[in-house]
PATI-224927 format. One record per residue (C-alpha): x, y, z. Coordinates in steps of 0.001 Angstrom, whole numbers. Example, Ala and Ser with C-alpha at 12.3 -4.5 7.8 and 13.67 -1.06 7.14 Angstrom:
2
<r X="12300" Y="-4500" Z="7800"/>
<r X="13670" Y="-1060" Z="7140"/>
# end
This chain:
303
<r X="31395" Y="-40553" Z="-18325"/>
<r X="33785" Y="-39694" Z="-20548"/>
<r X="32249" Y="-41046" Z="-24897"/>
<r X="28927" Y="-42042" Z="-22787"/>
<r X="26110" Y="-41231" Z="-25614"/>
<r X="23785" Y="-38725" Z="-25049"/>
<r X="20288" Y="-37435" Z="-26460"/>
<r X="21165" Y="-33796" Z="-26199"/>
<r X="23200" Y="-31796" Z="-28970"/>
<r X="23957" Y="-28621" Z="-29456"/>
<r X="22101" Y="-26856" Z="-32334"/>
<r X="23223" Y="-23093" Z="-31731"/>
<r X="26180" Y="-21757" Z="-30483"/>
<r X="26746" Y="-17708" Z="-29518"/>
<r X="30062" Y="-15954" Z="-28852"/>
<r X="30156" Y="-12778" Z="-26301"/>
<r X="28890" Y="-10164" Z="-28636"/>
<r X="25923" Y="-13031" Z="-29772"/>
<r X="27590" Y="-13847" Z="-32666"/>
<r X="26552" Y="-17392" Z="-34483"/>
<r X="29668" Y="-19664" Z="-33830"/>
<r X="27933" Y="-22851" Z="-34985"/>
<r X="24039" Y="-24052" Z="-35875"/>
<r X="21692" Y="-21611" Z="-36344"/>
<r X="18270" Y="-20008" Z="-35294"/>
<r X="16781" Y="-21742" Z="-38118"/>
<r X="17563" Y="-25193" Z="-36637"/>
<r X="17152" Y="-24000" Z="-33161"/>
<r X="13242" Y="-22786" Z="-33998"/>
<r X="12743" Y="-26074" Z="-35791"/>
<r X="13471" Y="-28533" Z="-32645"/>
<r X="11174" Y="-25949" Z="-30181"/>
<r X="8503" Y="-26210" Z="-32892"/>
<r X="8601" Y="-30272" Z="-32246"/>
<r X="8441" Y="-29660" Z="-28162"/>
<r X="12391" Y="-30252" Z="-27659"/>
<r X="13421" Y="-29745" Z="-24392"/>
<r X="15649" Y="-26708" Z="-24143"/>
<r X="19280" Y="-26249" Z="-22043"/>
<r X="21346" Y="-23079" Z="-22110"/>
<r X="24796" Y="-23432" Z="-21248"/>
<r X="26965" Y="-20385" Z="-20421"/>
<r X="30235" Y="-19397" Z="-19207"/>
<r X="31258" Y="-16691" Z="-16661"/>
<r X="33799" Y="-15494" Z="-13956"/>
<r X="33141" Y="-15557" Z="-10516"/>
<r X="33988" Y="-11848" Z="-9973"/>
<r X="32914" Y="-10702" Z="-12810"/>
<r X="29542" Y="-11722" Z="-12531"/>
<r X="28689" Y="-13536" Z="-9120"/>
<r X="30945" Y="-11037" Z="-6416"/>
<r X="32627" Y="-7760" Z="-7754"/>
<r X="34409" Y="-7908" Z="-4442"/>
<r X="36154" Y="-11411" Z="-4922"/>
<r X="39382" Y="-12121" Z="-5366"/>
<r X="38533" Y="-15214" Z="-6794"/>
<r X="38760" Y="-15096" Z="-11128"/>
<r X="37676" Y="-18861" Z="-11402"/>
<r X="35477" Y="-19716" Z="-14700"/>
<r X="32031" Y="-21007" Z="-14066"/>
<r X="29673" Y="-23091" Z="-16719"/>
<r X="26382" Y="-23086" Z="-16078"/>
<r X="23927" Y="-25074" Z="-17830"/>
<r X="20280" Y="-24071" Z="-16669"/>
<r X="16944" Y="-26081" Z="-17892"/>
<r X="14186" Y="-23825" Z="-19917"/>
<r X="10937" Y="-25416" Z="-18856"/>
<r X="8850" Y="-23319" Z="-21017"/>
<r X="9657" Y="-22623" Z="-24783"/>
<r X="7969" Y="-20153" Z="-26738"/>
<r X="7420" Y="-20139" Z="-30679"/>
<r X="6874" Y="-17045" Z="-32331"/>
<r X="5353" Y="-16539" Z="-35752"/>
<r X="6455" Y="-19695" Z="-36478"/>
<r X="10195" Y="-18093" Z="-37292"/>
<r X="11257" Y="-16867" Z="-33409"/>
<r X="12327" Y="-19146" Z="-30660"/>
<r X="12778" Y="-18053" Z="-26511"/>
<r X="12597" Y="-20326" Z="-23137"/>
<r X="11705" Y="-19209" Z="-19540"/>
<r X="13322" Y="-20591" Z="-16689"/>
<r X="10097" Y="-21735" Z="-14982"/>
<r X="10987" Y="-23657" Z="-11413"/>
<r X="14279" Y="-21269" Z="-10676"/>
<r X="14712" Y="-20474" Z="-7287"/>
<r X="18026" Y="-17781" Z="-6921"/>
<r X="20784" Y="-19015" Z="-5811"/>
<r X="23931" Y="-17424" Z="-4360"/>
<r X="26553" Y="-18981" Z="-5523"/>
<r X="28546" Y="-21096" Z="-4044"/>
<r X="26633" Y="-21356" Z="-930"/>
<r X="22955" Y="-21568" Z="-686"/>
<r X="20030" Y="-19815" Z="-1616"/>
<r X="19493" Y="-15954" Z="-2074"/>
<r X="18495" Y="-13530" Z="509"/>
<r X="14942" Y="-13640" Z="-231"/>
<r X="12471" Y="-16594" Z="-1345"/>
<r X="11367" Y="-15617" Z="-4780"/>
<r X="10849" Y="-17515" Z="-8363"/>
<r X="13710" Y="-16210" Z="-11285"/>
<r X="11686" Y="-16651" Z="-14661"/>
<r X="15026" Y="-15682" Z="-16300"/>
<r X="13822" Y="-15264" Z="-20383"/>
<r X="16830" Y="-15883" Z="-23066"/>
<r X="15802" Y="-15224" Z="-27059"/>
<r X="17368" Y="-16935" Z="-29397"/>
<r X="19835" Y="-13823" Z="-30366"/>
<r X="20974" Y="-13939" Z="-26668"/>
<r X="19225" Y="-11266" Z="-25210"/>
<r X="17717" Y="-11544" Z="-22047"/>
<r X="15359" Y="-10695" Z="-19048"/>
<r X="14250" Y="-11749" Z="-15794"/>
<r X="11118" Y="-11465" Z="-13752"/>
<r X="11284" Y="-12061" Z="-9472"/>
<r X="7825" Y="-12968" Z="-7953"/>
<r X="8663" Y="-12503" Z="-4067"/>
<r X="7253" Y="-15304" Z="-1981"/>
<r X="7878" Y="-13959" Z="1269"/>
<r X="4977" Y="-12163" Z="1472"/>
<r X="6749" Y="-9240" Z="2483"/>
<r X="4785" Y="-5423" Z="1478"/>
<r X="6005" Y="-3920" Z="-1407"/>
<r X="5307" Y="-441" Z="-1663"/>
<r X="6608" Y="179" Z="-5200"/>
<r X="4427" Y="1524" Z="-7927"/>
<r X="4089" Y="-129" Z="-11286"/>
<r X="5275" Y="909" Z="-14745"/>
<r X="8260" Y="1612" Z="-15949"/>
<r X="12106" Y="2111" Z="-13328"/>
<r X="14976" Y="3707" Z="-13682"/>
<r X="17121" Y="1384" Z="-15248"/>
<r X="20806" Y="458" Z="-13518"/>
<r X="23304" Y="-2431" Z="-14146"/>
<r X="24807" Y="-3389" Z="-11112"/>
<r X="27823" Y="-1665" Z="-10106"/>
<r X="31210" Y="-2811" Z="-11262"/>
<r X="29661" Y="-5051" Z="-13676"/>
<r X="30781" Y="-3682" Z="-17318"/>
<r X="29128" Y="-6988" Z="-18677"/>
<r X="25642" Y="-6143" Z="-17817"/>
<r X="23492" Y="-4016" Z="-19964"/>
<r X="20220" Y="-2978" Z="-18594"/>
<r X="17340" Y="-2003" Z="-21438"/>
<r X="15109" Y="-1554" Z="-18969"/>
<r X="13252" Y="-1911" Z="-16182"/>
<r X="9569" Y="-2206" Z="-14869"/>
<r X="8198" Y="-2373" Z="-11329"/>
<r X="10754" Y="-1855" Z="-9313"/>
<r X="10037" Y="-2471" Z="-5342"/>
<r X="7383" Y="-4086" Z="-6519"/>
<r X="6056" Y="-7642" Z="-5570"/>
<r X="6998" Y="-8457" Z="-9006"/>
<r X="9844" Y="-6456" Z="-10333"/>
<r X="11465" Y="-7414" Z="-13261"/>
<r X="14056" Y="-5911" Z="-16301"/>
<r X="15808" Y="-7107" Z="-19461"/>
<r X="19058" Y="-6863" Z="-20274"/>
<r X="22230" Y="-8766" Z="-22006"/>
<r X="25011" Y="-10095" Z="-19479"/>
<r X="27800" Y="-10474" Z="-21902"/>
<r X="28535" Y="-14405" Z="-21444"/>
<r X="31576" Y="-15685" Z="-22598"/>
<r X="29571" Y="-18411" Z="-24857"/>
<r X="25703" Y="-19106" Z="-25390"/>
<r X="25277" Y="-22859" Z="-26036"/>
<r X="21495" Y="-23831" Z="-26976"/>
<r X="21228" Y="-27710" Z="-26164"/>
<r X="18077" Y="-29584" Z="-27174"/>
<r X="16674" Y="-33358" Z="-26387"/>
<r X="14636" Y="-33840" Z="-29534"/>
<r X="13097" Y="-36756" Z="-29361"/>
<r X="9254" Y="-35932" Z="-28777"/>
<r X="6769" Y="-37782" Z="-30777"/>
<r X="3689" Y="-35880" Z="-32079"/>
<r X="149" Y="-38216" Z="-32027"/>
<r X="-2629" Y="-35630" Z="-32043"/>
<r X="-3287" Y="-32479" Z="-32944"/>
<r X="-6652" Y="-30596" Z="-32432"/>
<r X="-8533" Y="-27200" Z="-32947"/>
<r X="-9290" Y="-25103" Z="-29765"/>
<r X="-13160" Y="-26979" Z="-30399"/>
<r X="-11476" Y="-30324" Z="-30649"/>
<r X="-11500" Y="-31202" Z="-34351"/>
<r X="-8804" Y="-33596" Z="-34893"/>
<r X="-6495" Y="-32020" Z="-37503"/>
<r X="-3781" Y="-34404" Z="-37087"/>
<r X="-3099" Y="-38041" Z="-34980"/>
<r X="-5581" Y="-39507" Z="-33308"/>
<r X="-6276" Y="-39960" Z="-29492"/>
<r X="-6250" Y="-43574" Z="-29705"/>
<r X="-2332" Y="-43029" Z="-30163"/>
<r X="-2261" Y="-40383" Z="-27420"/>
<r X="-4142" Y="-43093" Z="-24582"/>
<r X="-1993" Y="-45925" Z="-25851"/>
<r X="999" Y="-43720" Z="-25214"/>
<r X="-407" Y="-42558" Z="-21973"/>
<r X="-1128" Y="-45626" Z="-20698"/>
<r X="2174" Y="-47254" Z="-21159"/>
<r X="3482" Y="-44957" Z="-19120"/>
<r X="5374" Y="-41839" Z="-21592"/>
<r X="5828" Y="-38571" Z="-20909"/>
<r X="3256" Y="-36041" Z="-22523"/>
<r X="4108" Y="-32646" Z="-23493"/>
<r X="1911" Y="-30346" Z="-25006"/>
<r X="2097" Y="-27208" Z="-27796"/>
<r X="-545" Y="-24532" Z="-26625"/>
<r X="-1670" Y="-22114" Z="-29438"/>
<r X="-2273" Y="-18745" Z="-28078"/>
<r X="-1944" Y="-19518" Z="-24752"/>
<r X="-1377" Y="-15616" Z="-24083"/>
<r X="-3494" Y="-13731" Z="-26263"/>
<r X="-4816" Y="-11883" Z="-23338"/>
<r X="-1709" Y="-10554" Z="-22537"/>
<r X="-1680" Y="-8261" Z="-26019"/>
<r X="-2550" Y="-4317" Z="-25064"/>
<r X="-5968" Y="-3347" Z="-26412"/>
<r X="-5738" Y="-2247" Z="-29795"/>
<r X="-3216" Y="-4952" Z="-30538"/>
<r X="-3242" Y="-7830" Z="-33143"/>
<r X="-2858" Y="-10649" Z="-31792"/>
<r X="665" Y="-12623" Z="-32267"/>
<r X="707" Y="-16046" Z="-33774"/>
<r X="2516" Y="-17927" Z="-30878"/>
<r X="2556" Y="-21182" Z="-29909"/>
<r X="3891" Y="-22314" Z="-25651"/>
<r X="5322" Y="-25555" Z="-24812"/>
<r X="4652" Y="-26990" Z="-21116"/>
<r X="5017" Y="-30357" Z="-20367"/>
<r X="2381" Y="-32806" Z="-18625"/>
<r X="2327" Y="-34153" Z="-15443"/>
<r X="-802" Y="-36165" Z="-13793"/>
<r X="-2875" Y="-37280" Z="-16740"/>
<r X="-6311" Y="-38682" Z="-16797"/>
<r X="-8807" Y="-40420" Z="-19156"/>
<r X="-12580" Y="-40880" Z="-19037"/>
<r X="-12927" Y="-44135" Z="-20800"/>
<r X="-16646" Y="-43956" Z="-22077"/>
<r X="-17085" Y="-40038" Z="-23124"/>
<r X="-13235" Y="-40413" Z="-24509"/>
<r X="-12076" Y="-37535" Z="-22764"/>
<r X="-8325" Y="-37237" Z="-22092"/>
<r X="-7118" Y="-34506" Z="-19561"/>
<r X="-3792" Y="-33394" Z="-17934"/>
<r X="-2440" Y="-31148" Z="-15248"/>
<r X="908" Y="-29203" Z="-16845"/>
<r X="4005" Y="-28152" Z="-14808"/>
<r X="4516" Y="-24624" Z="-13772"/>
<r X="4359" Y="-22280" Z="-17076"/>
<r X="5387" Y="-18540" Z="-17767"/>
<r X="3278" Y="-16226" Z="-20214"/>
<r X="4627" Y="-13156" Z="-21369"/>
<r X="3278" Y="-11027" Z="-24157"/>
<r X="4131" Y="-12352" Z="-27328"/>
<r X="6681" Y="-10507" Z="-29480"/>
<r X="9960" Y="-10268" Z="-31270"/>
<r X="12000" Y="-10519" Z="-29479"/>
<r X="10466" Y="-11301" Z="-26317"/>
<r X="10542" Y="-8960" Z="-23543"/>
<r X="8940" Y="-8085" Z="-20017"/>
<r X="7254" Y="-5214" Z="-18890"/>
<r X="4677" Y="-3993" Z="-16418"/>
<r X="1250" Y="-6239" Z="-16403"/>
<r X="2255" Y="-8588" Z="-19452"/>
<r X="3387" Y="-11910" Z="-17424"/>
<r X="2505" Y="-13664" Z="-15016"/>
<r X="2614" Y="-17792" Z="-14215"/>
<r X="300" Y="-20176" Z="-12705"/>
<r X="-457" Y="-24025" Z="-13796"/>
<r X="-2709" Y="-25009" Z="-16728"/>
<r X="-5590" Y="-27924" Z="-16763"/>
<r X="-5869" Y="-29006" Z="-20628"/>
<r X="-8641" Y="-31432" Z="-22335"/>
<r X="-8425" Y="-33262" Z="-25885"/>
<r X="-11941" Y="-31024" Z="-26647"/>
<r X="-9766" Y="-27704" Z="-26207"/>
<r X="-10882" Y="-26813" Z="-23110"/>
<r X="-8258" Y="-25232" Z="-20785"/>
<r X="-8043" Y="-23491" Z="-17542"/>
<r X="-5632" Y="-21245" Z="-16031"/>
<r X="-5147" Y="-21264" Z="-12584"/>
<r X="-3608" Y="-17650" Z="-12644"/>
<r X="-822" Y="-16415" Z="-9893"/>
<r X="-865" Y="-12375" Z="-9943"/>
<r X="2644" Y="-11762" Z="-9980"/>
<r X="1998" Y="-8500" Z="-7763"/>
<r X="-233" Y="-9981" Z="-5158"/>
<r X="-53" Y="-14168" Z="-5098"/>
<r X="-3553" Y="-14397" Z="-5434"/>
<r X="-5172" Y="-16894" Z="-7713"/>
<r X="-7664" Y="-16605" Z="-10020"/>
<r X="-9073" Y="-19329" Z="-12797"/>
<r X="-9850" Y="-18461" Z="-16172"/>
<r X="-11558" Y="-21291" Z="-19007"/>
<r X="-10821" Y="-20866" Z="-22550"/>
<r X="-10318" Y="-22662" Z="-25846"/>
<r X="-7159" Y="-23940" Z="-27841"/>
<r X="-5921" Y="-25534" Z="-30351"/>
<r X="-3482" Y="-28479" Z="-28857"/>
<r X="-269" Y="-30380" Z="-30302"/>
<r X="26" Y="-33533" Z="-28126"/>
<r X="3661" Y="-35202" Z="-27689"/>
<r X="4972" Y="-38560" Z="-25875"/>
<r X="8255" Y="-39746" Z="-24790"/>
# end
């Protein structure tokens, strides 16, 4: 409705070539780093970008929801599409069932990884593909590419929108914040269960959620993942809170963020106020799940 208020605004704007038009990555990194909720909106023509073969030269906006947000080093901002299904516009759904953990940095570059859920064989070997754009697509730059006929292929790129519109909700409210051993740093549960149990929305800030993504030899990357909560629970005499998170995306920390062979993958995350978390791990390659227990230090937000 037309003057209806709103909690989203826009707090960075991008032209084609990813210059700032308005905001800035400053501002941007500051609302991930308090758990906003994270929209991309872009604009595009049909057959430029959806069928090379159309007649049709009709503008589209698309404004697509970043479930997971990343914070790098404290100064370096990127979301992940995490519950994207393709679809082929205008009509349906895309030839084959398949997740689209489409990645978008905060300078506009971007990448994509497809997990097939068919279950059809993929003969493919891993590591690094030659890398094409799409034919009769001048707007798509391929970097390049990793796994191709693959399970799991994936590739980054820059697709040379018309405009790159970063919209946050930022209206979380932090109440706790622990060490991975559960030393309250910050908050208090008591404000986290009271919260809970009227009913808000929990979100949570995971530090190093994907350490074990970094090649051996690596540092580690200060990084910090934002998932949000779903079915919560709270043992009332041990005071032990606990939720089950929506879908999330790792991928190997860096600047900028990027995909490559064997440094993502997705699954669903169980997390405690004591720092205990597990990973119920999808292999990107072969669907099969695995769970893995470790420690981290939590930020705790309601809504």
């Amino acid at each position: 409705m037309a003057g209806a208020r709103h909690s989203w605004q826009c707090v960075l704007e991008l032209n084609s070539a990813r210059q700032i038009l308005k905001g800035s990555p400053d501002e941007f990194g500051a609302a991930i780093g308090r758990a906003a909720d994270l929209r991309i909106g872009t604009e595009f023509i049909h057959n430029e970008h959806i069928d090379v073969t159309s007649s049709s030269s009709e503008r589209i906006r698309e404004v697509a929801e970043f479930g997971v947000t990343y914070l790098i080093n404290n100064s370096w901002s990127a979301g992940v599409m995490s519950l994207r299904q393709p679809i082929e516009l205008p009509t349906g759904f895309g030839p084959r069932p398949s997740m689209s953990f489409f990645l978008y940095n905060q300078d506009g570059t971007q990448g994509i990884a497809r997990p097939f859920l068919d279950g059809l064989p993929a003969v493919g070997q891993r590591g690094a593909a030659i890398a094409e754009a799409p034919a009769d697509m001048p707007k798509y730059h391929i970097e390049n590419a990793w796994d191709a006929d693959t399970n799991a292929p994936s590739h980054n790129f820059v697709y040379d929108f018309d405009v790159f519109r970063f919209c946050v909700r930022d209206d979380w409210q932090q109440v706790l914040h622990h060490s991975s051993d559960g030393t309250v740093l910050s908050g208090s549960l008591e404000d986290l269960i009271e919260a809970f149990s009227a009913g808000c929305s929990i979100k949570l800030g995971i530090a190093g959620l994907c350490d074990s993504l970094t090649s051996p030899g690596e540092d580690f990357v200060d990084h910090e993942v934002f998932v949000q909560g779903g079915s919560a629970y709270y043992y009332m005499e041990q005071k032990l809170f606990m939720i089950g998170t929506h879908p999330v995306v790792r991928i190997r920390p860096a600047v900028p963020m990027r995909y490559s062979s064997d440094a993502w993958d997705f699954g669903w995350l169980m997390i405690r106020t004591d720092g205990h978390t597990v990973y119920r791990r999808c292999d990107p390659h072969t669907l099969h799940f695995t769970d893995h227990v470790s420690q981290h230090g939590i930020r705790w937000f309601v809504r």
